[in-house]
N, C-alpha and C positions, 0 to 999 in steps of 0.2 A: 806329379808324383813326388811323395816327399819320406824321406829315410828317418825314422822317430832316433836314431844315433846320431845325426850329423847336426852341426852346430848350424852351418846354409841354410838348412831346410826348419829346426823345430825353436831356434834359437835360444831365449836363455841363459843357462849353465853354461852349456854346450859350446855356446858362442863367447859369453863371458870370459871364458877361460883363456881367449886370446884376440879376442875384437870388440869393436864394439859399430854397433851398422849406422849410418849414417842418414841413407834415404833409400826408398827405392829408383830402381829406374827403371826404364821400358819394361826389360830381358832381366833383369837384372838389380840384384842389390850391392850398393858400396858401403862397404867395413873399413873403420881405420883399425890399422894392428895396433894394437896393444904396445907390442915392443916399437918403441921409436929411436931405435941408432940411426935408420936414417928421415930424416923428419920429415910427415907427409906419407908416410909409407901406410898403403890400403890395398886393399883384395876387392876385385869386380867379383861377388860369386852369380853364377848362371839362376834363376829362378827354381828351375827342377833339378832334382837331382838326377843325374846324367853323369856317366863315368867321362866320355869324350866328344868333342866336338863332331866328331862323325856322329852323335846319336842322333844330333836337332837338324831340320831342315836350313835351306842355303838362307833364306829369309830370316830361322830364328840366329845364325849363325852371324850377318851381317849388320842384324841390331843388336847383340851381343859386344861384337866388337865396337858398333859406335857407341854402347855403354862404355866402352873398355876407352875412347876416344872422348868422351866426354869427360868421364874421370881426369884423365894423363892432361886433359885441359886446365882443368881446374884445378889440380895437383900441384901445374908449374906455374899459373897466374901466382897461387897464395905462398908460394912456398920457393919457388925461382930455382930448383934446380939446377946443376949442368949437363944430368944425363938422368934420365928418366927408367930404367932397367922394371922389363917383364917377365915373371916365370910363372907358368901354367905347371902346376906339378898336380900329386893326388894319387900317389904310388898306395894311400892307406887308408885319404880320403874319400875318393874317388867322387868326388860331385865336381862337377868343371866350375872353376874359378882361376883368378890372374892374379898374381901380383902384382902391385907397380910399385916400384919403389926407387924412391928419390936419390939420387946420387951427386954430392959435390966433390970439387976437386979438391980441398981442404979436407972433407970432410971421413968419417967411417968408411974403411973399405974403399975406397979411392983406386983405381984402377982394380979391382979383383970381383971375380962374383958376390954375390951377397950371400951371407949366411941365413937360412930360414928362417933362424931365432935363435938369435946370441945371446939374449936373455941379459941383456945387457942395461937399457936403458925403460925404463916405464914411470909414468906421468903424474902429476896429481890428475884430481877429478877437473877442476876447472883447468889446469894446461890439456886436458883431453878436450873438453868442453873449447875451447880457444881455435883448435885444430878444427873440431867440427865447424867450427862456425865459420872458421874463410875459407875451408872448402865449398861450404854451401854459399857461401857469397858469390863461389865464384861459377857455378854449375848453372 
C-alpha cells in the first residue's frame, strides 16, 4: 500500500525535500536526513505506508526493528557516536518510520532532546555522497 502524498512511499520531490534514501533493506528503507546538525542522522522508513506499528504483523514488526538495528550498527561503526537517540513520530506523516540520530558529547544538543529540523546545518552533494558511503561500508 503506498500514499501517492508521502515522500516513503512515492519518493522523489517528496522525498527530496528532506532525505535523501540510501538502500533498501528487508522491511525497510534507510534515508539520510538532509539536515546534518547531528552527523549521521537517518530515518528507518517501514516499506508500506502504515500509520503504526500495531498495523504490521509481530514478524513484519521484528524485521522492522532489526532494520532499525542494522542501521544504529552502521551509524556508530562510521560515524562513532556517544549516544545514538530514536524518535518514531508522524503526528502529520503518518507512515511509520524512526529516526536515529547521532549524539556527541561535545557536540549539537548535547544532553537535550533533538529538534526535528533545526534547519541548521546542510551538505554539499559530495559531503552527502561521503556519508552515504560509510554507511554502506558499514551495513
Amino acid at each position: 500500500m503506498k500514499d501517492q502524498n508521502c515522500g516513503y512511499c512515492v519518493g522523489g520531490a517528496p522525498l527530496d525535500a528532506f532525505g535523501i534514501k540510501i538502500c533498501d533493506l528487508s522491511v525497510s528503507q534507510l534515508i539520510l536526513f538532509k539536515e546534518q546538525s547531528h552527523p549521521g542522522r537517518c530515518i528507518v522508513a517501514y516499506k508500506d505506508h502504515v500509520s503504526e506499528i500495531v498495523n504490521i504483523s509481530d514478524a513484519e514488526r521484528d524485521a522492522f526493528f532489526a532494520d532499525v538495528n542494522r542501521a544504529a550498527k552502521a551509524i556508530h561503526a562510521a560515524f562513532h557516536p556517544d549516544k545514538l537517540n530514536y524518535g518514531a513520530y508522524g503526528d502529520t506523516g503518518c507512515h511509520l518510520h524512526m529516526h536515529l540520530v547521532p549524539k556527541y558529547r561535545d557536540g549539537y544538543e548535547w544532553g537535550g532532546v533533538f529538534a526535528m529540523n533545526p534547519g541548521e546545518k546542510f551538505l554539499t552533494d559530495a559531503e552527502y555522497a561521503e556519508m552515504i558511503r560509510k554507511i554502506k561500508e558499514q551495513l
